[in-house]
NUGUPA-236060 format. One line per 4 residues: for each residue y, x, z of C-alpha. Coordinates in steps of 0.2 Angstrom, whole numbers, plus 5000, padded with zeros to 4 digits. Each point is the difference from the previous one (the first is absolute). Layout:
N
Y/X/Z ~ ... .
This chain:
158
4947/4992/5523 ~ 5008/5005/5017 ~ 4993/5001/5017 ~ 5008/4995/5017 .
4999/5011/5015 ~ 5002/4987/5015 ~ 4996/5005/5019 ~ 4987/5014/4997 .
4992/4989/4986 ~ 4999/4999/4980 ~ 5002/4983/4992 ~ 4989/4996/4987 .
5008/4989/4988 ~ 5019/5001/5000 ~ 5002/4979/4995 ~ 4991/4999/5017 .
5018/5010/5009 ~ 5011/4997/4988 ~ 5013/4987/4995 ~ 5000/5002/4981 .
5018/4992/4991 ~ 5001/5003/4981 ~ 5013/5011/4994 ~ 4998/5010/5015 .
5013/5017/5000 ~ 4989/5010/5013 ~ 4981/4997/4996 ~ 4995/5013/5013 .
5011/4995/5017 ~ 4994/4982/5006 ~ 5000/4990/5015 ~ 4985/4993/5007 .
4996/4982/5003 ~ 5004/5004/5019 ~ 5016/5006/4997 ~ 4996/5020/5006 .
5005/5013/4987 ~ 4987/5011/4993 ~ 4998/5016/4988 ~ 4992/4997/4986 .
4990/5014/4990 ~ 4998/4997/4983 ~ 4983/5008/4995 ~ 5002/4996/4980 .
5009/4991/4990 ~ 5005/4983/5003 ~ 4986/4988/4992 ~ 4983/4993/5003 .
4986/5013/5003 ~ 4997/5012/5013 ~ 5008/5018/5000 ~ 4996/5018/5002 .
5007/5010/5012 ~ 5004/5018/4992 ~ 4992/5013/5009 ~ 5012/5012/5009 .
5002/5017/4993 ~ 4995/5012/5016 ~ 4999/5020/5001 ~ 4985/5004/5004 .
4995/5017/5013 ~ 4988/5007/5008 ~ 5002/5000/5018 ~ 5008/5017/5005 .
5008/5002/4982 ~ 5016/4997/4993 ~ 5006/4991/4983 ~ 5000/5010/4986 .
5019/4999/5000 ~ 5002/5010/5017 ~ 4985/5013/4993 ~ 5011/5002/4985 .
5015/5002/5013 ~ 4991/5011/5011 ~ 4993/5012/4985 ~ 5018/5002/4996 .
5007/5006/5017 ~ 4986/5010/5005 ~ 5001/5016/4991 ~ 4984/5008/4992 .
4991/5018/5008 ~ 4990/5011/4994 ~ 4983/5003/5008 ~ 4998/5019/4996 .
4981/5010/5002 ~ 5001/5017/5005 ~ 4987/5010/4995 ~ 4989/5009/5013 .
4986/5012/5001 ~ 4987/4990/5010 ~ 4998/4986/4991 ~ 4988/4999/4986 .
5005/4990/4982 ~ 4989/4988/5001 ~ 5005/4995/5019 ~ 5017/5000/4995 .
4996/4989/4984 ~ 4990/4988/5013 ~ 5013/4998/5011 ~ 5013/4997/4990 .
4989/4985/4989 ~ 4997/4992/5020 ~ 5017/5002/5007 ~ 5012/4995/4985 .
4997/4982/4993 ~ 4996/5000/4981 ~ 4997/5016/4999 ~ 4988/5006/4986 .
4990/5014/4997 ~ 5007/5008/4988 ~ 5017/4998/5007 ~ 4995/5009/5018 .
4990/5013/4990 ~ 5017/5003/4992 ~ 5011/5000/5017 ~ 4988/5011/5007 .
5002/5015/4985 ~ 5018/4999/5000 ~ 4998/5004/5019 ~ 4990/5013/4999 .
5007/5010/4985 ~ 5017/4995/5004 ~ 5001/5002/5021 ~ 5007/4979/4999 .
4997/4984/4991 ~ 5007/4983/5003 ~ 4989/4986/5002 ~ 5010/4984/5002 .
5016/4993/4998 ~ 5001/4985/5013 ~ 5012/4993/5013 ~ 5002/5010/5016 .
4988/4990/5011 ~ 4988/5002/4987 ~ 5002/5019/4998 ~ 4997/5001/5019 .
4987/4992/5001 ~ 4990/5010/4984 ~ 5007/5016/5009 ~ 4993/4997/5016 .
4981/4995/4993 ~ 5000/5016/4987 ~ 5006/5009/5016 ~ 4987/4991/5011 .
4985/5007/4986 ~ 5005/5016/5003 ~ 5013/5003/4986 ~ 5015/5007/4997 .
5015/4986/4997 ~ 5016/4996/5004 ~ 5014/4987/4992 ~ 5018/5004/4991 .
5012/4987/4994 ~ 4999/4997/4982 ~ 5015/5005/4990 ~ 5003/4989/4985 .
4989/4985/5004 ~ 4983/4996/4994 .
């Protein structure tokens, strides 16, 4: 079955447009009764019954965010940093723990209680590894809570 796109509108029934000659060589390109040429789109196969029009395959985003193909892209170009803690004599653990869990996504626990010893015993402990925009903006909120931050590029990767 094929349908007929004439002036805007969809013709129905292609027997009611169409010309059919047995032994046709071009099924889908026909003349009207009028004479005027016009496209025809096949929607299925040729035959009795009505067809289904396979749905279009379309990316979808979210508004303001790219396909995951340019992220993957973009992750490659941008090189990783370091978000590095500095210890300090004015904060207490436990703010420094606190801070970190509010200020880094996904942040557990354990893994601030962890970030926060190496800085203490150690003078500096690294906190994340994330793109440079990312790093920034972690720095300036552990800065912003009163802490000691600051961002180096990542040698090596990840």
């Amino acid at each position: 079955m094929e349908s007929t796109i004439c002036c805007g509108r969809v013709v129905l029934s292609p027997n009611q447009a169409f010309h059919q000659a047995p032994g046709d060589k071009y099924p889908l390109h026909k003349q009207c009764i009028s004479r005027r040429t016009y496209m025809a789109i096949p929607i299925a196969g040729l035959g009795k019954g009505g067809g289904v029009l396979d749905k279009p395959v379309i990316e979808k985003t979210t508004p303001g965010r790219e396909s995951e193909f340019d992220l993957r892209k973009s992750r490659k170009i941008s090189p990783p940093f370091r978000v590095m803690l500095h210890n300090d004599n004015y904060n207490k653990r436990e703010y420094v723990v606190q801070v970190l869990m509010k200020v880094i996504p996904g942040m557990t626990l354990d893994n601030a209680v962890n970030i926060m010893q190496e800085a203490h015993y150690n003078g500096l402990s690294m906190v994340i590894v994330c793109g440079q925009s990312d790093a920034e903006e972690h720095c300036t909120q552990l800065r912003g809570n009163g802490l000691l931050s600051t961002i180096e590029p990542a040698s090596g990767g990840c």
